[in-house]
C-alpha positions in Angstrom: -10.3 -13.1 3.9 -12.6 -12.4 7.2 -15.6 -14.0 7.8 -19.3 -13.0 9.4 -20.5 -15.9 10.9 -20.1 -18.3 8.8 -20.0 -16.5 6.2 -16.1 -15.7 4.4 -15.7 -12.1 2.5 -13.2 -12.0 0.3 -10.9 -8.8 1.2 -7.4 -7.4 -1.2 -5.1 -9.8 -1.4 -0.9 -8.6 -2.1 0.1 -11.7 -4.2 -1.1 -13.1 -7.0 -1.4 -16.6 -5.8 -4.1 -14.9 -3.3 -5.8 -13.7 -6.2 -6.1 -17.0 -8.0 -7.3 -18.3 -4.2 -10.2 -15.7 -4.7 -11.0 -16.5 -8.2 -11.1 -20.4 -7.0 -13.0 -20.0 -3.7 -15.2 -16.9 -4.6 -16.4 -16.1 -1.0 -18.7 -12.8 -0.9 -17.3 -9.8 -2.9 -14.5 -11.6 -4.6 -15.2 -10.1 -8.0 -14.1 -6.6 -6.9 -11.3 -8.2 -3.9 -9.9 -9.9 -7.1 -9.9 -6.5 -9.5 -8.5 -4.2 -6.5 -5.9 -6.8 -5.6 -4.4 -6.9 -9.0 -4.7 -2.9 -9.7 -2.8 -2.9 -6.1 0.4 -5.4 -7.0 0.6 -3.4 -10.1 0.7 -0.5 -8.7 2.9 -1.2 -6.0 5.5 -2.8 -8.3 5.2 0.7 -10.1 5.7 2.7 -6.5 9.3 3.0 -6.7 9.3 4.5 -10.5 6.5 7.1 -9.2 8.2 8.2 -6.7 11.2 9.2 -8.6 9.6 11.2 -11.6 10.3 14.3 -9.9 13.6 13.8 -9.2 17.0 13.6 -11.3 17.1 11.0 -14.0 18.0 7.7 -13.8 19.7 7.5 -17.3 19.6 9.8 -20.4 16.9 7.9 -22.8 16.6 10.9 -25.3 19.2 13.6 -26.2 17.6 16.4 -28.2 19.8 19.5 -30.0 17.6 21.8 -31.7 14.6 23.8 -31.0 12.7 21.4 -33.7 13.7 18.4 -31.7 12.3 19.7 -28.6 8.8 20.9 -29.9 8.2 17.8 -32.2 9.2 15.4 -28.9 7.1 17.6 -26.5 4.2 17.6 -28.7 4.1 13.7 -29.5 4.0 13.1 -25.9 1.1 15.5 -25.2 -0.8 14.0 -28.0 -0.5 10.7 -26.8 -1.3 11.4 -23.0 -4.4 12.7 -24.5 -4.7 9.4 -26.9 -4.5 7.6 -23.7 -6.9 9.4 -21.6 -9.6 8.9 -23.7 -9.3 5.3 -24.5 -9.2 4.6 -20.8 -12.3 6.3 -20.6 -13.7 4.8 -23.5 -12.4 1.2 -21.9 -13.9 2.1 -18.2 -17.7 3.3 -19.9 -17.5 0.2 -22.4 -20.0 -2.2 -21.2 -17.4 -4.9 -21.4 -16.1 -3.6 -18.8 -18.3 -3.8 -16.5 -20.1 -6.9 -17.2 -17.1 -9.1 -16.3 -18.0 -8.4 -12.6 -21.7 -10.1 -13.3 -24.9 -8.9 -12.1 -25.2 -7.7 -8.7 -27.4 -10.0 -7.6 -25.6 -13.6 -8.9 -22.1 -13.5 -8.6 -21.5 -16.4 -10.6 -22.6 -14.9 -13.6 -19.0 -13.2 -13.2 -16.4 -14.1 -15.2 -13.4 -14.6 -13.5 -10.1 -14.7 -16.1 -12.4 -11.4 -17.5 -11.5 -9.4 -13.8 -7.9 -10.0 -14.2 -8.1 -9.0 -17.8 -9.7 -5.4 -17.4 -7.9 -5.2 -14.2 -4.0 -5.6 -16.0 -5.4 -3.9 -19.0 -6.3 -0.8 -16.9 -3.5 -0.9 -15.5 -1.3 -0.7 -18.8 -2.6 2.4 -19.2 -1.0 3.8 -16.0 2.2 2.4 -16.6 2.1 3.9 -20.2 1.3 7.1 -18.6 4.3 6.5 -16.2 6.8 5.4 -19.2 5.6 8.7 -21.0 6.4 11.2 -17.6 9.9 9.1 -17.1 10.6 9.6 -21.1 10.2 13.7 -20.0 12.1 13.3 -17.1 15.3 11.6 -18.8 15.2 13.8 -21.4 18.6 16.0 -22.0 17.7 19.5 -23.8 19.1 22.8 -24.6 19.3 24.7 -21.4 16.9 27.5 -22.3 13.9 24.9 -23.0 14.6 23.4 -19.4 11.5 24.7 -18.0 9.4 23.6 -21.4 10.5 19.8 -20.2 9.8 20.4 -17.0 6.1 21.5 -17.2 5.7 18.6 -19.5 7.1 16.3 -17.2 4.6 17.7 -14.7 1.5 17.1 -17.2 2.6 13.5 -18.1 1.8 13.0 -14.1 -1.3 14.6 -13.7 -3.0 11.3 -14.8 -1.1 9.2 -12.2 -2.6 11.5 -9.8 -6.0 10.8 -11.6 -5.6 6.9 -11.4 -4.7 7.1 -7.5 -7.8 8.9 -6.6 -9.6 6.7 -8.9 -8.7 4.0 -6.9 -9.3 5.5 -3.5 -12.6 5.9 -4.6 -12.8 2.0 -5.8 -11.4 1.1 -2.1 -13.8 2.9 -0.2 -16.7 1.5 -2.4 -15.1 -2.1 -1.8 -15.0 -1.1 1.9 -18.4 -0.4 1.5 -19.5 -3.9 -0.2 -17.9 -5.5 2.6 -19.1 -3.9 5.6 -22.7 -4.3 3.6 -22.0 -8.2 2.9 -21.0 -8.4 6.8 -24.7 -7.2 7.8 -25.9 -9.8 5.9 -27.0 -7.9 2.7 -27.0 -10.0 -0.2 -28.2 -7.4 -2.9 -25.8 -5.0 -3.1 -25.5 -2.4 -5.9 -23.4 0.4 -6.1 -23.2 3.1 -8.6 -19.7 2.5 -10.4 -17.0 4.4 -9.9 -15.2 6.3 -12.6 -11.9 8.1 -13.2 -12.2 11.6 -13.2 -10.2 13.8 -15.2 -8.4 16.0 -14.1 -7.6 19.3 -16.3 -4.3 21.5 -14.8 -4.8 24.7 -17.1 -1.7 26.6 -15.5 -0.2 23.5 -17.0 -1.4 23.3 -20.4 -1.0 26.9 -20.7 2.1 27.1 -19.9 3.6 23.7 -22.1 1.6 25.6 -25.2 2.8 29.1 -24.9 5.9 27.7 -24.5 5.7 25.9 -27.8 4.3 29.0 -29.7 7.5 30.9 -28.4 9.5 28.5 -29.9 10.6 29.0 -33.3 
Protein backbone atom coordinates (compact mmCIF):
# COMPACT_ATOMS: atom_id res chain seq x y z
CA UNK A 1 0.00 0.00 0.00
CA UNK A 2 1.59 3.59 -0.92
CA UNK A 3 0.22 6.72 -0.12
CA UNK A 4 -0.20 10.36 -1.84
CA UNK A 5 -0.26 12.71 0.81
CA UNK A 6 -2.32 11.55 3.00
CA UNK A 7 -3.98 9.69 1.09
CA UNK A 8 -3.25 5.42 1.04
CA UNK A 9 -3.83 3.46 -2.48
CA UNK A 10 -4.31 0.20 -2.10
CA UNK A 11 -1.63 -1.70 -4.57
CA UNK A 12 -1.54 -6.09 -5.28
CA UNK A 13 -0.96 -7.66 -2.38
CA UNK A 14 0.91 -11.68 -2.59
CA UNK A 15 -0.98 -13.24 0.45
CA UNK A 16 -4.27 -13.55 1.23
CA UNK A 17 -4.13 -12.10 4.65
CA UNK A 18 -3.18 -8.82 2.61
CA UNK A 19 -6.18 -9.15 0.69
CA UNK A 20 -8.52 -9.47 3.65
CA UNK A 21 -6.31 -6.09 4.99
CA UNK A 22 -7.69 -4.50 1.70
CA UNK A 23 -11.16 -5.67 1.94
CA UNK A 24 -11.04 -4.25 5.73
CA UNK A 25 -9.24 -0.87 5.24
CA UNK A 26 -10.48 -0.12 1.58
CA UNK A 27 -7.92 2.78 0.82
CA UNK A 28 -8.33 4.19 -2.84
CA UNK A 29 -8.59 1.40 -5.64
CA UNK A 30 -8.92 -1.53 -3.39
CA UNK A 31 -11.81 -3.07 -5.32
CA UNK A 32 -9.48 -3.87 -8.32
CA UNK A 33 -5.88 -4.30 -5.75
CA UNK A 34 -8.22 -6.93 -4.09
CA UNK A 35 -9.42 -8.81 -7.52
CA UNK A 36 -5.78 -8.60 -9.11
CA UNK A 37 -4.20 -9.79 -5.91
CA UNK A 38 -6.23 -12.92 -5.72
CA UNK A 39 -6.09 -13.79 -9.78
CA UNK A 40 -2.12 -13.22 -8.89
CA UNK A 41 -1.76 -15.93 -5.78
CA UNK A 42 -3.72 -18.21 -7.99
CA UNK A 43 -1.93 -17.92 -10.64
CA UNK A 44 1.28 -18.14 -9.08
CA UNK A 45 0.36 -21.25 -7.16
CA UNK A 46 -0.43 -22.60 -10.70
CA UNK A 47 3.22 -21.34 -12.17
CA UNK A 48 4.97 -24.33 -11.59
CA UNK A 49 2.21 -26.74 -13.41
CA UNK A 50 2.37 -24.17 -16.49
CA UNK A 51 5.57 -24.31 -16.91
CA UNK A 52 5.80 -27.96 -17.22
CA UNK A 53 2.95 -28.65 -19.91
CA UNK A 54 5.43 -28.76 -22.57
CA UNK A 55 7.54 -31.01 -21.10
CA UNK A 56 7.59 -34.91 -20.34
CA UNK A 57 4.80 -36.04 -18.05
CA UNK A 58 4.74 -36.14 -14.65
CA UNK A 59 2.66 -39.45 -14.39
CA UNK A 60 0.53 -41.51 -16.86
CA UNK A 61 -3.24 -40.37 -16.01
CA UNK A 62 -4.84 -41.96 -19.18
CA UNK A 63 -3.59 -44.94 -21.24
CA UNK A 64 -5.46 -45.24 -24.52
CA UNK A 65 -5.09 -48.53 -27.08
CA UNK A 66 -7.10 -48.05 -30.07
CA UNK A 67 -7.67 -45.53 -32.69
CA UNK A 68 -11.44 -45.06 -31.07
CA UNK A 69 -9.95 -44.28 -27.74
CA UNK A 70 -7.75 -41.67 -29.08
CA UNK A 71 -10.48 -39.72 -31.23
CA UNK A 72 -13.37 -40.05 -28.66
CA UNK A 73 -10.65 -38.66 -25.78
CA UNK A 74 -9.27 -35.95 -28.15
CA UNK A 75 -12.62 -34.80 -29.13
CA UNK A 76 -14.13 -34.54 -25.46
CA UNK A 77 -11.40 -32.33 -24.59
CA UNK A 78 -11.81 -29.93 -27.49
CA UNK A 79 -15.39 -29.75 -26.83
CA UNK A 80 -14.97 -28.81 -23.43
CA UNK A 81 -12.11 -26.16 -23.94
CA UNK A 82 -14.72 -24.70 -26.12
CA UNK A 83 -17.55 -25.19 -23.32
CA UNK A 84 -15.19 -23.27 -21.21
CA UNK A 85 -14.31 -20.47 -23.29
CA UNK A 86 -17.60 -19.36 -23.74
CA UNK A 87 -18.87 -19.45 -20.28
CA UNK A 88 -15.91 -17.42 -19.16
CA UNK A 89 -17.02 -15.01 -21.65
CA UNK A 90 -20.47 -15.25 -20.78
CA UNK A 91 -19.26 -14.83 -16.82
CA UNK A 92 -16.74 -11.75 -17.68
CA UNK A 93 -19.90 -9.81 -20.00
CA UNK A 94 -22.51 -10.86 -17.16
CA UNK A 95 -23.42 -7.75 -15.39
CA UNK A 96 -22.75 -9.59 -12.19
CA UNK A 97 -19.70 -9.42 -12.81
CA UNK A 98 -18.97 -6.33 -13.01
CA UNK A 99 -21.19 -4.69 -10.48
CA UNK A 100 -19.39 -6.34 -7.51
CA UNK A 101 -16.68 -3.64 -8.11
CA UNK A 102 -19.51 -0.80 -7.46
CA UNK A 103 -19.96 2.36 -9.34
CA UNK A 104 -17.00 4.33 -10.14
CA UNK A 105 -17.76 7.10 -8.38
CA UNK A 106 -18.68 5.38 -4.66
CA UNK A 107 -16.58 2.73 -3.79
CA UNK A 108 -18.60 1.59 -1.05
CA UNK A 109 -21.27 0.62 -3.07
CA UNK A 110 -18.71 -2.40 -3.77
CA UNK A 111 -19.17 -5.50 -2.49
CA UNK A 112 -16.35 -6.87 -1.04
CA UNK A 113 -16.84 -11.04 -0.37
CA UNK A 114 -18.41 -10.41 -4.25
CA UNK A 115 -14.44 -9.42 -5.61
CA UNK A 116 -13.03 -12.47 -4.19
CA UNK A 117 -15.91 -14.55 -5.50
CA UNK A 118 -15.61 -13.56 -9.33
CA UNK A 119 -12.00 -13.25 -8.78
CA UNK A 120 -11.51 -17.36 -7.64
CA UNK A 121 -14.34 -18.11 -9.83
CA UNK A 122 -12.37 -16.77 -12.88
CA UNK A 123 -9.78 -18.21 -11.99
CA UNK A 124 -11.38 -21.91 -11.94
CA UNK A 125 -11.67 -21.63 -15.26
CA UNK A 126 -7.84 -21.29 -15.85
CA UNK A 127 -7.02 -24.07 -13.80
CA UNK A 128 -9.73 -26.16 -15.58
CA UNK A 129 -8.07 -25.15 -18.77
CA UNK A 130 -4.69 -26.19 -17.18
CA UNK A 131 -6.15 -29.68 -15.77
CA UNK A 132 -7.47 -30.24 -19.46
CA UNK A 133 -3.73 -29.38 -21.32
CA UNK A 134 -1.93 -31.56 -18.30
CA UNK A 135 -4.72 -34.48 -19.04
CA UNK A 136 -3.12 -34.23 -22.94
CA UNK A 137 0.18 -34.11 -21.85
CA UNK A 138 0.01 -37.39 -19.52
CA UNK A 139 -1.67 -39.13 -21.94
CA UNK A 140 0.09 -42.49 -23.29
CA UNK A 141 -1.11 -43.35 -27.07
CA UNK A 142 -0.29 -45.44 -29.91
CA UNK A 143 2.91 -44.14 -31.43
CA UNK A 144 1.51 -43.08 -34.85
CA UNK A 145 -1.16 -40.67 -33.12
CA UNK A 146 1.74 -38.98 -31.18
CA UNK A 147 1.56 -35.89 -33.04
CA UNK A 148 -2.51 -35.86 -32.86
CA UNK A 149 -1.83 -35.51 -28.82
CA UNK A 150 0.63 -33.26 -29.26
CA UNK A 151 -1.23 -30.47 -31.25
CA UNK A 152 -3.98 -31.06 -28.82
CA UNK A 153 -1.89 -30.54 -25.99
CA UNK A 154 -0.83 -27.30 -27.75
CA UNK A 155 -4.60 -26.12 -28.19
CA UNK A 156 -5.61 -26.98 -24.51
CA UNK A 157 -2.86 -23.96 -23.85
CA UNK A 158 -3.81 -21.45 -26.14
CA UNK A 159 -6.30 -20.15 -23.51
CA UNK A 160 -3.56 -19.96 -20.74
CA UNK A 161 -1.93 -17.74 -23.08
CA UNK A 162 -5.36 -15.86 -23.41
CA UNK A 163 -5.82 -15.42 -19.54
CA UNK A 164 -2.04 -14.03 -19.13
CA UNK A 165 -2.57 -11.37 -21.55
CA UNK A 166 -5.89 -10.78 -20.18
CA UNK A 167 -4.37 -9.98 -17.11
CA UNK A 168 -1.48 -7.80 -18.39
CA UNK A 169 -4.05 -5.76 -19.71
CA UNK A 170 -6.01 -5.74 -16.13
CA UNK A 171 -2.40 -4.68 -14.57
CA UNK A 172 -1.72 -1.92 -16.70
CA UNK A 173 -5.37 -0.59 -16.29
CA UNK A 174 -4.84 -0.96 -12.41
CA UNK A 175 -1.48 0.85 -12.91
CA UNK A 176 -3.42 3.33 -14.49
CA UNK A 177 -6.17 3.78 -11.61
CA UNK A 178 -3.41 4.29 -9.32
CA UNK A 179 -1.21 6.75 -10.87
CA UNK A 180 -4.87 8.58 -11.69
CA UNK A 181 -5.93 8.23 -7.73
CA UNK A 182 -2.15 9.62 -6.91
CA UNK A 183 -2.99 13.03 -8.96
CA UNK A 184 -5.78 13.32 -6.93
CA UNK A 185 -8.63 12.13 -9.30
CA UNK A 186 -11.47 10.83 -7.61
CA UNK A 187 -13.72 9.99 -10.69
CA UNK A 188 -12.17 7.49 -12.40
CA UNK A 189 -13.72 5.30 -15.08
CA UNK A 190 -12.12 3.01 -17.32
CA UNK A 191 -13.51 1.05 -20.10
CA UNK A 192 -13.29 -2.74 -18.83
CA UNK A 193 -11.04 -4.97 -19.84
CA UNK A 194 -11.90 -8.21 -21.49
CA UNK A 195 -10.28 -11.54 -22.52
CA UNK A 196 -9.66 -11.78 -25.90
CA UNK A 197 -9.86 -14.91 -27.76
CA UNK A 198 -7.48 -16.12 -29.35
CA UNK A 199 -8.14 -18.51 -32.46
CA UNK A 200 -4.66 -20.75 -33.66
CA UNK A 201 -6.17 -22.05 -37.03
CA UNK A 202 -2.86 -24.00 -37.95
CA UNK A 203 -3.92 -25.61 -34.69
CA UNK A 204 -7.39 -26.43 -35.14
CA UNK A 205 -6.65 -27.51 -38.56
CA UNK A 206 -4.33 -29.72 -37.93
CA UNK A 207 -6.09 -31.57 -34.46
CA UNK A 208 -9.29 -31.95 -37.15
CA UNK A 209 -7.62 -33.34 -40.14
CA UNK A 210 -5.99 -35.36 -38.02
CA UNK A 211 -9.21 -36.78 -36.62
CA UNK A 212 -10.85 -37.18 -40.14
CA UNK A 213 -7.71 -39.34 -41.02
CA UNK A 214 -8.38 -41.48 -38.33
CA UNK A 215 -10.54 -44.38 -38.91
Amino acid sequence: MSTTGEMPIADMVPTAAGVTRLLTERPACWQWAAFVSVVYQRMRLAKRRRARVAVEPDAVRTHLHSDREVVLFTRLRIRECDDLIRDCDRFMRAPEFMSVFGVPDDEDTADAEGIVRVANRLMDYYERHLELAEECRDCVIPERHDELLRDCTELMVVPLRDFGAFMKGVLARFDEMRRRAAAGDDDIVLPPVLMRTTVDERLVWSVLDRLNDTP
